[in-house]
N, C-alpha and C positions, 0 to 999 in steps of 0.2 A: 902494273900492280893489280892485283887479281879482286873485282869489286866484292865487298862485303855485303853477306845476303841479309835481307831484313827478311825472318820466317816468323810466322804467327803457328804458332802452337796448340790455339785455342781460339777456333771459330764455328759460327753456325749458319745456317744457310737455314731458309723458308723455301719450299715449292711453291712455283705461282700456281693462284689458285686450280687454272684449267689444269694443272699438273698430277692431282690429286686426284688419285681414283674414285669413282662415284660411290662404292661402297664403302668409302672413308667416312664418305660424311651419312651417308644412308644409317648406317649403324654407328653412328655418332662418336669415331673412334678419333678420327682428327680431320680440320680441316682449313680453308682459310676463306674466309668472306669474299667477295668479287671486287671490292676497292681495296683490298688490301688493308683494313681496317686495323682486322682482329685474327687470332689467330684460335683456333675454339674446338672445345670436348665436349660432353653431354655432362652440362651443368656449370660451364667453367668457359672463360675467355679471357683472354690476355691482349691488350692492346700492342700493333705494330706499331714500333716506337720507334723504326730509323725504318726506311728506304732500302737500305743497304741488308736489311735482312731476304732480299731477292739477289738471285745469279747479275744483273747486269749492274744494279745499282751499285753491290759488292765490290764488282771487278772496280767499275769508277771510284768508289774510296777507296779502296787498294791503292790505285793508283797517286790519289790525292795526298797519302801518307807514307808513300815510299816502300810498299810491302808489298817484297818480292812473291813470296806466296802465304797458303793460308792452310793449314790444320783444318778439317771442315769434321765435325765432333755426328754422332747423330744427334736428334731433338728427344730432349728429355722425353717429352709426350709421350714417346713410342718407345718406350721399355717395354710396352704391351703387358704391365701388371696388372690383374682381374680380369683379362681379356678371357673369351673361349678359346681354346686351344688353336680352333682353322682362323679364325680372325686375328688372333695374336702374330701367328705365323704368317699371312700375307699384308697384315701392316706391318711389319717386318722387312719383311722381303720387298716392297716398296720403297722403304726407308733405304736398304741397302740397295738398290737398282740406280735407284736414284742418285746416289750419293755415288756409286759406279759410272754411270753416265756423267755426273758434276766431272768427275776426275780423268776419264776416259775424252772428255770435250774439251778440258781447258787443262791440259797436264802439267805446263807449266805454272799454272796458278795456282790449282788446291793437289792435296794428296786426302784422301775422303775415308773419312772410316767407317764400319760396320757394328751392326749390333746382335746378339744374339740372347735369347730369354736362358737364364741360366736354370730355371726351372722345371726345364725340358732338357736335361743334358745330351739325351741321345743327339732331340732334332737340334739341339745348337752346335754339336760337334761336324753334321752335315753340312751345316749353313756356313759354319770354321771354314769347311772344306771346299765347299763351294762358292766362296765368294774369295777362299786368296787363289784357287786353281783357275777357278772359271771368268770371276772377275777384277780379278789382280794386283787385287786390295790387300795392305800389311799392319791394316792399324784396327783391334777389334774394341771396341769401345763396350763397358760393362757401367752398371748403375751401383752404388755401394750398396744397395738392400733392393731386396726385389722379393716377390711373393712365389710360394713354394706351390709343389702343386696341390697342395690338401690346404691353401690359404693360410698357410704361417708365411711371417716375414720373416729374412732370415740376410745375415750380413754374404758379401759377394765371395770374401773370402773362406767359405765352409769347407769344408775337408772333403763335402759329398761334391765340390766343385772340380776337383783335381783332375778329372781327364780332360777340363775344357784348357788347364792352364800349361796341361803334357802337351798337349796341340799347337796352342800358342807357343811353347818350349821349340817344338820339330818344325815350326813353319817360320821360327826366328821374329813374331809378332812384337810389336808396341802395341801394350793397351792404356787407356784412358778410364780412367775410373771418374766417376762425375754421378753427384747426389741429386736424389729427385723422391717425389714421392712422400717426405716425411708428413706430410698433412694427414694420410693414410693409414699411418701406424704409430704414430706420437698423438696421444690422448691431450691434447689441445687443443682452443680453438683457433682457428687461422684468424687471424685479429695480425694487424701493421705487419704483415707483410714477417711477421717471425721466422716461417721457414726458408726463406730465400735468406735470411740474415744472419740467426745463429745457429739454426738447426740442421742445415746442409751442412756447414765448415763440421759439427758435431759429428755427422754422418760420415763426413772424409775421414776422419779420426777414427774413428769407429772400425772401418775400413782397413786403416792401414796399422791400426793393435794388430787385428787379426791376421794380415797380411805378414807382420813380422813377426806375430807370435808360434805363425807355422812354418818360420821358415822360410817362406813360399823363391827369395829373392837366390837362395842358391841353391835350393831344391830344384827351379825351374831355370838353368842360367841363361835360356837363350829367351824368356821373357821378361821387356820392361815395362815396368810401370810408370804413371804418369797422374797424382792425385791433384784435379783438378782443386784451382781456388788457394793454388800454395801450402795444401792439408793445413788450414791454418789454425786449426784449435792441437791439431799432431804435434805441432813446435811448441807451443807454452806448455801442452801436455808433458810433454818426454821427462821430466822431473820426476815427475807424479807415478808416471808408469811404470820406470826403473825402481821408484822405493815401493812400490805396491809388487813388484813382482820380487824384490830381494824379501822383502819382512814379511809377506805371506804367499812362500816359495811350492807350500803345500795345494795352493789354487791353480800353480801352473806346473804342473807335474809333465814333461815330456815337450812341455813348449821353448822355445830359443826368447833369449835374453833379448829385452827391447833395442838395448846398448849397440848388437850385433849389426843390428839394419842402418844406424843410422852414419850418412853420406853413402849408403851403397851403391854402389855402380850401378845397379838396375831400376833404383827409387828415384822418382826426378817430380819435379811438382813444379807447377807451373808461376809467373810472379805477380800474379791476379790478387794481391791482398789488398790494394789500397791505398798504405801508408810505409812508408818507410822504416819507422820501428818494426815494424812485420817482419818486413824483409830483410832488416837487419837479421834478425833473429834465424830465419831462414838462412839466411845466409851461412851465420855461425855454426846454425844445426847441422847443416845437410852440405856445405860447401858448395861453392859457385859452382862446380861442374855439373852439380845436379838437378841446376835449374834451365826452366827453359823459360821463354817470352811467351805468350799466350794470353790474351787480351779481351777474350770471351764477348767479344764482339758478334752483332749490335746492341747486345742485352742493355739495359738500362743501368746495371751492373758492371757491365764490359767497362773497357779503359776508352770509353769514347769520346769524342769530339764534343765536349759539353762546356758551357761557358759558367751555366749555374756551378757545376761542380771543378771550376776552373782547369779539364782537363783535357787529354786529347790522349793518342793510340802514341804508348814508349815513354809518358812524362814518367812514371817510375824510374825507370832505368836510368833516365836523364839526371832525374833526382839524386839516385844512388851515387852518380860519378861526384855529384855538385858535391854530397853529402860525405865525400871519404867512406863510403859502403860499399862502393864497387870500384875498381880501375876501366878505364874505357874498354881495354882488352877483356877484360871479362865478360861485359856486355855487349860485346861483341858474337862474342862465343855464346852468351845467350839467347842471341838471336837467332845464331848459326850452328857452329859444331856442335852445343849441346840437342838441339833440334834433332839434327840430322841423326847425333848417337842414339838420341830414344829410339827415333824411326827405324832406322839401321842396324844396330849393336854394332858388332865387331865384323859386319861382314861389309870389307870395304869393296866387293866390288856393288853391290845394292848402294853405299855410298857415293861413287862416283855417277854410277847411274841416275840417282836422284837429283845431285845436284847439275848435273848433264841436263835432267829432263827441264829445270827451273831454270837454266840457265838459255837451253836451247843449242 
């Protein structure tokens, strides 16, 4: 019988320190302490909270938890918004080299993705180009809002974005949409940790209106989407959206009905919410096919190995089966085929290949 793969769908990786370009930290774009402390911006530092957010320590929980491989996402950090132009572009290209190398060295373990500043759309259509030509990478990871180049913010899914996502269309991409930044442009103060808790899930949402309100899922059919964190304000939304778009029909003149997107083949969110009612909800919205497993590991957020928050990597899903929310086959498929489909689409031989390369 043919073994059932455990795939993580949503991971991140830290560069050891010596890893990081000198001018990362010179111009205080990113960097990481020498004990592996903290991880740190000019004005900003975030405690390294597991081990495992380095290549070796990784591969060992991996192993510890039965996960065959790993989604490797890029780090928020390096969206490169407010950066200058040459500096945004070789933190960048670091970001993706690196995450090239991760995947190119351990190919059985991660599949690594790439990023590109959408605000640049010429240089990020090059970067498209030369990271799935050159470096052989199928997964283009974007931020829900990112900074324009005249310093407006502006959601990912803009209309002025449409040749990055024809690209992603012709190159048969999965991308990863995943919020960052709202400190930046939400007139708030950062106080308890608010934007990691309700202002990102708001972001994903944010996101995926505009993503369905253009269309975007059969406009572009060989690109899939992937909104990190289970789009989890998107699902208690959808009420809301469908009546705001029937009774004042005159706001969305030329736009596609909310109704249309949802369980699309190409919209998949990951099952990163938490709590079971969530995902129940997810579940009903979007249909089990659309989900994948993705654990946002090591974050302190991630589904990790914690005893305070009596958890560990897959107790959801476990839950789900306990709970009559999911049947084991499904979560199975959530680990596995639905994974593989984001990654993939319909081109089975890039499927066979992948699960080839995982397998060995």
């Amino acid at each position: 019988m043919k073994k059932k793969l455990r795939i993580n769908g949503h991971s991140h990786l830290l560069p050891y320190p010596h890893q990081i370009p000198a001018f990362m930290k010179e111009k205080e774009i990113f960097w990481v302490d020498e004990e592996r402390k903290y991880m740190l911006q000019k004005n900003w530092k975030r405690p390294v909270t597991d081990s495992s957010f380095f290549l070796d320590e990784k591969l060992e929980w991996m192993e510890r938890y039965n996960i065959d491989h790993a989604v490797v996402l890029n780090l928020s950090q390096l969206y490169g918004n407010g950066l200058r132009v040459e500096e945004m572009k070789k933190a960048l290209r670091f970001q993706n080299d690196f995450n090239a190398k991760v995947q190119r060295d351990h190919p059985s373990k991660f599949t690594c993705g790439f990023v590109v500043h959408p605000g640049f759309v010429r240089g990020a259509l090059w970067e498209i180009e030369r990271c799935v030509e050159e470096l052989g990478m199928q997964l283009l990871c974007l931020p829900t809002h990112y900074m324009d180049s005249i310093g407006t913010w502006r959601c990912i899914f803009d209309e002025e974005n449409e040749p990055i996502f024809e690209m992603a269309s012709k190159y048969n991409l999965a991308v990863e949409i995943h919020p960052y930044d709202g400190e930046k442009f939400i007139l708030l103060e950062n106080t308890s940790w608010r934007f990691h808790l309700i202002w990102m899930l708001a972001q994903c949402a944010d996101a995926y209106h505009f993503l369905t309100l253009n269309g975007y899922p059969d406009k572009y059919p060989n690109m899939r989407v992937c909104f990190a964190h289970g789009g989890q304000l998107a699902q208690i939304n959808l009420g809301r959206r469908i009546q705001g778009f029937d009774g004042r029909a005159d706001l969305f003149e030329g736009k596609t009905h909310p109704r249309k997107s949802v369980g699309h083949k190409n919209i998949f969110f990951d099952t990163l919410v938490h709590d079971t009612g969530s995902l129940k909800l997810l579940v009903e919205n979007q249909k089990p096919k659309q989900i994948i497993a993705g654990l946002d590991d090591p974050y302190p957020l991630g589904e990790m190995d914690s005893e305070k928050q009596s958890s560990y990597p897959g107790k959801i899903l476990d839950l789900a089966v306990e709970r009559d929310i999911l049947t084991q086959i499904q979560c199975d498929d959530i680990w596995e085929n639905n994974v593989i489909q984001w990654l993939c689409g319909d081109d089975q031989e890039a499927k066979d290949k992948l699960v080839k390369r995982i397998t060995g």
